[in-house]
N, C-alpha and C positions, 0 to 999 in steps of 0.2 A: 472656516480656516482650512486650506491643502494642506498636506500630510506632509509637506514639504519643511512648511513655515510650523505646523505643530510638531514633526520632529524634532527640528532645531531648539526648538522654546520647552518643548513639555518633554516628548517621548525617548529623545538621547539624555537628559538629565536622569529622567525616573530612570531608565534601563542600568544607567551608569550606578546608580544609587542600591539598583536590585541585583544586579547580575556581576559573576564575577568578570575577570578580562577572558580573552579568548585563548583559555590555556585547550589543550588539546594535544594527544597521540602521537605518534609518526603518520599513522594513516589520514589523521584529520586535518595536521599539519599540510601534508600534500595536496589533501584536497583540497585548502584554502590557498593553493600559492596564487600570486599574481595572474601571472598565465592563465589558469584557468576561471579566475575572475571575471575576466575581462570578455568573457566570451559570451555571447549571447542567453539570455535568460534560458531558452528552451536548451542550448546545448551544452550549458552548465548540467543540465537535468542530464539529458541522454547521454554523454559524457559520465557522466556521475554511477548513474544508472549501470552503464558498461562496465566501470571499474569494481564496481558491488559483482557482478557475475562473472568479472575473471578473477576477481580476489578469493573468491568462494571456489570455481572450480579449479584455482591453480595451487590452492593451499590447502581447502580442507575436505577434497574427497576421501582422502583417510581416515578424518575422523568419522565423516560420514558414514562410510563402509564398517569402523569397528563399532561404531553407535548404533547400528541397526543389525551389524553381527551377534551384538548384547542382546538383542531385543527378540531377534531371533529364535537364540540360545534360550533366554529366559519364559518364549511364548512357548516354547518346547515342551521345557519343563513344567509347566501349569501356569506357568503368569500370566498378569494380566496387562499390558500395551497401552497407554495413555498419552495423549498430548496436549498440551494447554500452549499450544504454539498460534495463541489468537491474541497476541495483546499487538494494539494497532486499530484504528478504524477499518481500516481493507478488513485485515488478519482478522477478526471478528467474525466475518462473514463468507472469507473465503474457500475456508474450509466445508463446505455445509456439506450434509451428508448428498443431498441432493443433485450435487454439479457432475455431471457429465465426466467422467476418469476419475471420480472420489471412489478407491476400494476399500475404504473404511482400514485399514490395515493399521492406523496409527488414528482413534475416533477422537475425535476435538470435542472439548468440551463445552458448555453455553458461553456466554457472555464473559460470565466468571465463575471457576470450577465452586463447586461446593462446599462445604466443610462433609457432609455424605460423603463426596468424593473421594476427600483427601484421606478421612478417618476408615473408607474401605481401602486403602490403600497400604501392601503387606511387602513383609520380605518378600524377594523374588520378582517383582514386579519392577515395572521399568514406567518411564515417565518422562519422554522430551518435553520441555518447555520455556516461554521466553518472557517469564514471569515470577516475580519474589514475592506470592503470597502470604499471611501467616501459615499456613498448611504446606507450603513447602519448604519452610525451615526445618522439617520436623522428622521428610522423608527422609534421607540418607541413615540417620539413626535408627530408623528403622526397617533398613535393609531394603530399600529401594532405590534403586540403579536411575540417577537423574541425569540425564544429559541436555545441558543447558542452551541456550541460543541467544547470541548478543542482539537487546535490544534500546533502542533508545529511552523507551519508558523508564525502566530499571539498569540502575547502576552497573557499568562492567569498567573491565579495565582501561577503557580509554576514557569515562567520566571524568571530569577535572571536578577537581574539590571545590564543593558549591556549584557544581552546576546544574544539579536539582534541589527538589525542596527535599527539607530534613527529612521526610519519611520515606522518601526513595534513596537516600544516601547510606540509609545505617547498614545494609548489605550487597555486598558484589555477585552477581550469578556466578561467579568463579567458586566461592564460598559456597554453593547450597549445592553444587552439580560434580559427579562423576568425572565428567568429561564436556566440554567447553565446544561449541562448533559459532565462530565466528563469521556472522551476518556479513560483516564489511561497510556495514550503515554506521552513517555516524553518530555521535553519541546525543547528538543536536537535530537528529531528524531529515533537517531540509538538504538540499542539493545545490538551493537557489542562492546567492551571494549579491544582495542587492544595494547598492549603495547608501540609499533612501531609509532602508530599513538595516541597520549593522549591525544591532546588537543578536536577532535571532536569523534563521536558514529558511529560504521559503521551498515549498512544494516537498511532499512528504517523501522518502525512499521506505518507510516502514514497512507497508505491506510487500511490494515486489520483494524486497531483501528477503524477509521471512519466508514468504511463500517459495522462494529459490530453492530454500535449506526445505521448508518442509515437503515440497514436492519431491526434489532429489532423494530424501530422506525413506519417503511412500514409495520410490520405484524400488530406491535400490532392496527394501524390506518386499516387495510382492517379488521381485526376482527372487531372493530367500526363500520367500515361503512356496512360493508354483514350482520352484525345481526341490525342493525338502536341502537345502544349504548348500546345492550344488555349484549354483552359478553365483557370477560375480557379482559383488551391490556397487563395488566400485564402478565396475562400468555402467552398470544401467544409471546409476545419477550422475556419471559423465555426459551419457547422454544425451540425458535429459538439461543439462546444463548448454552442453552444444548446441542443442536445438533449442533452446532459449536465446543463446546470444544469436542464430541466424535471424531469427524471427525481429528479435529486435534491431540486428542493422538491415531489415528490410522496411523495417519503420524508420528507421531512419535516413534513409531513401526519400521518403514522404516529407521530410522538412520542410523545403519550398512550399508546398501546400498546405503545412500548419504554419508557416507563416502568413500567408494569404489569408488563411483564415483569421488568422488574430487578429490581422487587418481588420476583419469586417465588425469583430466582436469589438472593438474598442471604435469602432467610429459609429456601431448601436449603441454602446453606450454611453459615448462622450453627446451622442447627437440625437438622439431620443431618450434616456433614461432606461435604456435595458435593462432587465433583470436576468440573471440565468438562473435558469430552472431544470436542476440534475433529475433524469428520470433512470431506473432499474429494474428489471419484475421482482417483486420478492420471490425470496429465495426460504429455506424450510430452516430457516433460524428463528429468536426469540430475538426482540425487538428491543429499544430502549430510546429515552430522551424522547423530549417533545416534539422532532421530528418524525419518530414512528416511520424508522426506514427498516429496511428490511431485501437491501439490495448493496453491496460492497463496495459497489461506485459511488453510490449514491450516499452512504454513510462514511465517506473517504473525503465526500468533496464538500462536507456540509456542518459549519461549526467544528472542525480536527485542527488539531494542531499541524500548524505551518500551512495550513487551508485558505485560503482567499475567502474572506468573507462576505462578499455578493451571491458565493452556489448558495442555492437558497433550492428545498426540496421540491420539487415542480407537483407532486402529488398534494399538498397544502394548497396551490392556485389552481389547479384542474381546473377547478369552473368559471378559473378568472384570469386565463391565458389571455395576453395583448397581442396585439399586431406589434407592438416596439419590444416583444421579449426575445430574449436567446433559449431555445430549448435544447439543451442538450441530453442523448439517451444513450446509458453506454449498455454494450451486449456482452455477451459471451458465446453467444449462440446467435445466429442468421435469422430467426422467425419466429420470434416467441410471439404469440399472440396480442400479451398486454401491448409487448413494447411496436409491436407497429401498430397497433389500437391509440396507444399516447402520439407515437411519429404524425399519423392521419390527422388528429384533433390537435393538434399545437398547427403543424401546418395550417388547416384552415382554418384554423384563427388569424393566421397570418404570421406567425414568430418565425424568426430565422432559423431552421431543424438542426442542427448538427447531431452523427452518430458516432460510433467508432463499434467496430464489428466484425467477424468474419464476416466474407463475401460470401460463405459458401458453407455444405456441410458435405466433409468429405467431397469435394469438388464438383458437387451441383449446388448451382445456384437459381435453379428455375423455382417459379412459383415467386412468391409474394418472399420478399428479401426486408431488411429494415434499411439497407442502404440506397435500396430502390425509391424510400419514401420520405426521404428528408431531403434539405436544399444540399447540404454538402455531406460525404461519409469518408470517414478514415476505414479501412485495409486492415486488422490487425492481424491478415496473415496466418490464422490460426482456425483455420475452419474444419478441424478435425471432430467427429462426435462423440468422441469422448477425451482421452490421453493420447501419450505420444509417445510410450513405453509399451513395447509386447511384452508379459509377464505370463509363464504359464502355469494355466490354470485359472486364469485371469478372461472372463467372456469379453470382456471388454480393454482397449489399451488402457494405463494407468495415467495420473499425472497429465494433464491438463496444462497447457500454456497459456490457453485464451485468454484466461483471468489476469494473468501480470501483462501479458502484452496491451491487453484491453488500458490499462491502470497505467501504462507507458507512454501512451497515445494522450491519455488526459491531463495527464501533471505536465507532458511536452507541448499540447495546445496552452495550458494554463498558464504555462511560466512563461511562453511565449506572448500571450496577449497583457501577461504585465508586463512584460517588455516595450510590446505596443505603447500602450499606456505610459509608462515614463518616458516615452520618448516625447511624448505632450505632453509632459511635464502636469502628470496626472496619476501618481502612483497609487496605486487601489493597495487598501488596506488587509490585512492579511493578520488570522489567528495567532498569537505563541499558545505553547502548549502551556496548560495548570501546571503540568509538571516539571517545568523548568523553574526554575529560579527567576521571580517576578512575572513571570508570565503573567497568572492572574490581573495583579496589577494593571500590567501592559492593556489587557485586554478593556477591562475595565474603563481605563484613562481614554483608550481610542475608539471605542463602541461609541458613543454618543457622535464624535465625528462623521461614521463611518455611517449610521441610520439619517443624520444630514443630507450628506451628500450620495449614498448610496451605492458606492462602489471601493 
């Protein structure tokens, strides 16, 4: 059965049965107006996408500035500096100590902080996060300065009543935090508004959104700390905000040719049975799920909510890459070893390579490139070797774009080639998150479909 004729029948009953109507914000309101509806799968996204990063740098670099002025203040006087600003597939990962502009200034916690964590945690001390675990109901009572971050996972104020499950509803991030720094993602995740599919949002904003605030967040606190309070935090995450959004409308420049591409990806997999196969190098995080990823793209694009569920891990087929598959490898860096070792070996196998990458590092691109080594590469414009923030005292710039632009390029290829795809009247099927309300269910009710027919 297509997902057309099982909507109809099965999957808009159950959602109507699970989910409530589409109450929503002022901000979520606007984002669903007709208008922007109607606009093309990918620049529903990048549109979307854009609004999240001027919504953030037009309203709350202030809070920014006095949330890392606290933190500041607080590392001064003996505290200790904390962020659990990973909840999200990306956000998981993006942060890793490891990436290129990470000055550790604000350390991310694993997967999910600890109960260790939480119970070493004292008056004095400070703690961004965009997470309502039992350990942080607990901090403010206890004289820790939390400053929160709107996330879709967890309830905030633009949540409608019932639009997750009970145990994400019984608290607001507004309730456990100090002070409030609003993501500008919706409370529903996706970007994508697809006719086929009405009850949930496809292609995720979680990570870019978060990583907006928590990058802003790391510059404007290493400007604090390299000049001892002198200079401003406002400006250095204005900055870093403006050079986010240049990067991004130069990817979106690139359009035409993520459409082209999309083209090719839906007519591999309307006409040979393609599979796409996300590849990433791991990165110095702790791993989880039976995919055992351990790369941000890669655990963004595989089983997540509002995710398409054909990326399927390319590290589980390694040895059993097709000539009919789509490889796709996203970078952050120009020449990581695995990831043009994977580019090579998918290639001759014969799969269709796609990358998305800087060109370059600090503006050489000589030597062996990963865009040099696949059939088609996206630009992401970000080929800086480390951040994009001078902080002094800092050896290296801070704060990093790669990563969200890199994450920009792929959810706009994605929504793009579902776009392809229903035009043939072949809508590929796509995750809700557990945490919504019905999700599960959803998910449930249309998996058997979707290992059918495979897309």
């Amino acid at each position: 059965m297509r997902r057309r004729s099982f909507l109809s029948q099965a999957g808009v009953s159950l959602a109507a049965a699970a989910l409530p109507g589409h109450m929503s914000g002022a901000r979520n309101a606007q984002a669903a107006s007709v208008e922007k509806e109607t606009r093309s799968f990918m620049n529903q996204y990048y549109y979307g996408i854009l609004d999240i990063a001027n919504g953030i740098r037009d309203t709350e670099l202030d809070k920014i500035a006095a949330a890392m002025e606290k933190a500041y203040e607080l590392k001064r006087n003996g505290g200790n500096l904390a962020s659990h600003v990973n909840y999200g597939h990306y956000s998981m990962f993006a942060g890793s100590r490891d990436r290129p502009g990470q000055p550790w200034v604000l350390p991310q916690c694993g997967i999910t902080p600890t109960k260790e964590e939480f119970d070493a945690m004292k008056a004095g001390d400070f703690l961004i996060t965009d997470r309502i675990d039992a350990g942080t109901l607990t901090l403010r009572d206890r004289g820790v300065y939390v400053v929160g971050v709107t996330n879709n996972y967890y309830r905030f104020a633009e949540t409608p009543e019932g639009g997750l499950v009970p145990n994400r509803m019984e608290h607001r991030i507004e309730e456990v935090s100090d002070l409030v720094i609003d993501s500008y993602m919706p409370w529903n995740n996706g970007l994508v508004s697809a006719p086929e599919i009405p009850h949930f949002k496809l292609c995720p904003s979680t990570g870019i959104a978060q990583f907006l605030v928590y990058w802003s967040c790391t510059a404007a606190l290493a400007a604090l700390i390299g000049s001892k309070g002198k200079d401003c935090p406002r400006a250095a995450a204005k900055r870093y905000l403006d050079i986010a959004l240049e990067r991004f409308r130069m990817i979106g420049a690139d359009r035409p040719k993520i459409d082209r591409v999309a083209e090719i990806w839906a007519d591999l997999v309307l006409g040979k049975g393609a599979r796409l196969l996300v590849y990433g190098h791991d990165q110095d995080v702790k791993s989880y799920g039976p995919t055992v990823t351990k790369n941000m793209y890669v655990n963004d694009a595989c089983i997540c909510a509002s995710s398409s569920m054909i990326a399927q891990t390319y590290t589980q087929f390694a040895d059993d890459v097709r000539d009919t598959d789509i490889v796709l490898i996203g970078a952050f860096t120009s020449d990581n070893a695995d990831e043009l070792r994977a580019a090579r070996e998918a290639r001759k196998a014969g799969a269709f390579t796609t990358a998305f990458c800087p060109y370059a590092t600090d503006g050489d691109s000589s030597g062996a490139r990963l865009f040099k080594e696949v059939d088609v590469a996206f630009n992401t414009y970000s080929g800086e070797s480390a951040g994009v923030i001078e902080a002094k005292g800092f050896e290296e710039k801070v704060s990093p774009v790669a990563g969200i632009a890199g994450n920009l390029v792929h959810w706009m290829l994605t929504a793009q080639w579902t776009g392809c795809m229903a035009d043939r009247g072949e809508m590929p099927y796509y995750w809700q998150g557990y945490h919504e309300t019905g999700g599960k269910e959803y998910d449930e009710a249309v998996l058997p479909y979707f290992k059918r027919r495979g897309y």
